[in-house]
N, C-alpha and C positions, 0 to 999 in steps of 0.2 A: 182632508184639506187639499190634498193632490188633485181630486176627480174635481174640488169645486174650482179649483185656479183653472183647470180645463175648461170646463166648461164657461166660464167669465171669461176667457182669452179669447171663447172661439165667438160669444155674441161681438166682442170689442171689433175683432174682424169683419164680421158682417156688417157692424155698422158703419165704418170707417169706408168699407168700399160700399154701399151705398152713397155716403155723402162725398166719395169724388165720385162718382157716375154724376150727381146732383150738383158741381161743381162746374167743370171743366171736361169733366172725361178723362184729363190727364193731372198725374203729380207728377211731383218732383221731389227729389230728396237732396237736401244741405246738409249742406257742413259748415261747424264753427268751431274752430279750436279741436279738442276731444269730445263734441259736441254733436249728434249725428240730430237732425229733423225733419220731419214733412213741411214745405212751406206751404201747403196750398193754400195757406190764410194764415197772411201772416201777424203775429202777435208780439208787440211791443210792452216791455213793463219794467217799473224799476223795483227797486226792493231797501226798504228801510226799516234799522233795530233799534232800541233802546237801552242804554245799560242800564242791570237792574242794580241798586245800591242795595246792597241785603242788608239788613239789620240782624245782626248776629244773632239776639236772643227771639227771633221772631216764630211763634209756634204755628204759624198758616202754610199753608201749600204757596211758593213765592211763585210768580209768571213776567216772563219778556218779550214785550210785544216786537210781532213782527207783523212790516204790512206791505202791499205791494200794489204798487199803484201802477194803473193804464193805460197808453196813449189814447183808448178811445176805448167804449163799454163792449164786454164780453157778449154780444147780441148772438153771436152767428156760430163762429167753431167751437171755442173755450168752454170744454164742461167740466175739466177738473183743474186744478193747481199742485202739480207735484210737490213736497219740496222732501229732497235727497238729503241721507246724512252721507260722511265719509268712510262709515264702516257699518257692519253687518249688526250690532248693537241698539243704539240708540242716539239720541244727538245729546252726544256726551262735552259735556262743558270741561275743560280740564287748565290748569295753572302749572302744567310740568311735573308738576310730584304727586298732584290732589286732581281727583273725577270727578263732576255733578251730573248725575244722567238726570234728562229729561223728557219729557211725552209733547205732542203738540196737541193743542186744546183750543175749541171756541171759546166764545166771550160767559157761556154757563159753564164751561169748563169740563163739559162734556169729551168724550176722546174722540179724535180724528181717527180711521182706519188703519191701522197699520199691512205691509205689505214688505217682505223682503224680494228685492228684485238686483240681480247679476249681481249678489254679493252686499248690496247696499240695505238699508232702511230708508222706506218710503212713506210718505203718508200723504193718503188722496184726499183733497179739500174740495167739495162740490162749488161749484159755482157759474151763474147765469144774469147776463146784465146788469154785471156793476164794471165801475173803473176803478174800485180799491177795493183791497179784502184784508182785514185784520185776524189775523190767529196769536196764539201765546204759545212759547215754549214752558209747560210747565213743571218745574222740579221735583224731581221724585220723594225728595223728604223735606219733612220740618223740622230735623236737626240741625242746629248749627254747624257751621263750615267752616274748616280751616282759613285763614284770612290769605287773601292774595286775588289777583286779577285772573278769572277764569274766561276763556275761550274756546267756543265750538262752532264748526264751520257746515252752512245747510248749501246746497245746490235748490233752485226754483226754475222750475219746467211749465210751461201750461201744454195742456195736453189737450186732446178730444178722444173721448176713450180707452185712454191707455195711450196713443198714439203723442208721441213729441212732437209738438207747429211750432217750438221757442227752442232758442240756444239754452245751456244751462246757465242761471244768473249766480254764482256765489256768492255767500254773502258772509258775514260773521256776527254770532249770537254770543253779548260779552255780559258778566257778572263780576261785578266788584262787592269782594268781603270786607271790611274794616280790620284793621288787626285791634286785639285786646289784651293787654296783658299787665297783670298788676300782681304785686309781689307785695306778700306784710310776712311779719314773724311775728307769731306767739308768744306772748310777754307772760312766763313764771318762773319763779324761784331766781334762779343766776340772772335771767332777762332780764330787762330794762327798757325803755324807749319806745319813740313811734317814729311816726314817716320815713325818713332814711337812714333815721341814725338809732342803732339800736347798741346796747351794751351787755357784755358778760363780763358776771362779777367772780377772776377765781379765789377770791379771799387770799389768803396764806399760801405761796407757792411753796411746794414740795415737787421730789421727785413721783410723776404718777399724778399729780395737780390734772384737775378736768371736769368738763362743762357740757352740756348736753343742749340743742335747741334746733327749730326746724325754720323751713323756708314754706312759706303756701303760695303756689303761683296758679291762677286765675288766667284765663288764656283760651286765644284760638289761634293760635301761631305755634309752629316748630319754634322752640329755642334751646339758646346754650347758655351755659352758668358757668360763668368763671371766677375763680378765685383769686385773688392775689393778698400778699403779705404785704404794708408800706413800710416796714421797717426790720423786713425778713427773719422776723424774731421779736421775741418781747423784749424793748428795751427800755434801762434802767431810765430815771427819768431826770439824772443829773450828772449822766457817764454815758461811754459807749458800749454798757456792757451789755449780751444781747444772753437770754434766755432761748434755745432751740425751744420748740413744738409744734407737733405735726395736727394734723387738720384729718377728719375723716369725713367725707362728704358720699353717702348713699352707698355707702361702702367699702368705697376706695377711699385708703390712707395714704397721704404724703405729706412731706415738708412745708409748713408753711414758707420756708427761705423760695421754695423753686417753685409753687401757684400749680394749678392744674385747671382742668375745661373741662367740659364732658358737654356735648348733645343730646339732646331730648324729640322725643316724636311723637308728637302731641296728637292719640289715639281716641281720645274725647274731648271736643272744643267746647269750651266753656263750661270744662269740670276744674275743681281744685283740686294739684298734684300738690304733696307736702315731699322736701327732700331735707332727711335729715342730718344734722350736722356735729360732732364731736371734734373736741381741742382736747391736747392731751400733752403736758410738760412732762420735755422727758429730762433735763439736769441741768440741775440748780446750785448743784457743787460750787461750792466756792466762789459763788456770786455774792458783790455786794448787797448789804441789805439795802433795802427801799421800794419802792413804788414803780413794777413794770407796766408799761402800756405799748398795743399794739394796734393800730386801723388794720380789718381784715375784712379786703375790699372785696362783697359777693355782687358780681354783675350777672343779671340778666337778661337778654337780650333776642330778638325775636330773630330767625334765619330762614 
């Protein structure tokens, strides 16, 4: 790959200075920003993206167009269209926690060249006599994706040979995931109920009294699951007397009285995690008889 990059460096050469000899005789070289270029003809363009709205459960290869339009048609210098990522990878889409890498693709979705150049990823778009060019950034998978607003940023160069006649135009390439996340529990034996309100029945309290039942959360979001007691304890239902029992949630045990959290990192988007849960009376000494109830509020929530 070394001897062929040589060799395609050294035609680029020859042909660039043939076409200032065909020019002027003379160049010049500019500057814009951290932007270094040849003007000898000079090339005006703007650059516009799309956000793509993903449909979480969608199995196709997803694409976001980008296109770049001219102040006037590519007739003369313009044979390629750079466009630069920010790192030596690829034009990685990212939300801060979560990465989407993607390839740049014509309208058959065919692949643009790739080239790493001073550290960067590049990819050469041929082009001759147009005043706009359409390419797609397209996604490397058709797994579902974490939910959240993703952002990746391209540089756009027009070139004649490898050589820079443009400033670098940066632009940014955005994807919006949906979040999803839906939560039921398994109705048997002790269970009861549907949509928000679910029941455990523990018959007869005793010392040792306990209930067994799980959560299924459906999702493409990080979340957290918290617990809390409304009445930090089961209590009697025509006194204030309060029955203790602790909670075991995926395997940490604690007091229902003090609630507890835990975070989750949702490692497969839009698979079913089940997290399960145990109640467990620990003393019933000397408690009124009757009828204990307790709300024991499970929140789930997207982070």
């Amino acid at each position: 790959m070394k001897t062929k990059a040589t060799v395609i460096t050294t035609i680029k050469q020859l042909a660039i200075l043939a076409s200032l000899a065909l020019c002027s005789g003379v160049s010049s070289f500019s500057s814009y920003g951290n932007s270094y270029y040849y003007d000898f003809c000079p090339t005006e363009f703007t650059v516009n993206t799309d956000t793509l709205a993903w449909q979480a459960n969608r199995n196709n290869l997803q694409t976001i167009p980008i296109q770049v339009n001219f102040s006037k048609r590519t007739d003369t210098c313009v044979t390629h269209i750079l466009f630069y990522t920010d790192n030596n990878t690829s034009l990685v889409l990212s939300n801060g926690t979560d990465d989407i890498e993607t390839d740049l693709v014509d309208r058959q979705r065919n692949f643009y060249a790739q080239y790493s150049i001073d550290g960067r990823i590049a990819w050469a778009v041929p082009i001759y006599r147009k005043k706009r060019l359409k390419v797609w950034a397209q996604l490397r998978t058709t797994e579902a994706q974490i939910a959240g607003n993703y952002t990746g940023i391209t540089s756009v160069v027009a070139s004649y040979y490898g050589y820079h006649i443009s400033p670098e135009v940066w632009t940014s390439v955005n994807a919006e995931v949906p979040s999803i996340l839906d939560v039921s529990v398994p109705t048997s034996g002790a269970v009861s109920g549907s949509g928000s309100y679910y029941y455990v029945e523990l018959g007869t309290l005793y010392n040792g009294s306990s209930a067994n039942w799980q959560i299924n959360i459906y999702s493409n979001v990080h979340y957290n699951v918290n617990v809390a007691s409304e009445n930090r304890g089961l209590k009697h239902e025509s006194s204030n007397a309060l029955i203790p029992y602790t909670v075991e949630m995926d395997g940490t045990v604690f007091d229902a009285a003090s609630g507890y959290s835990k975070g989750y990192t949702n490692y497969n988007p839009l698979s079913t995690s089940s997290i399960p849960f145990k109640v467990n009376v620990t003393d019933v000494d000397f408690k009124p008889a009757g009828r204990y109830i307790d709300n024991l509020i499970v929140t789930v929530s997207a982070r």
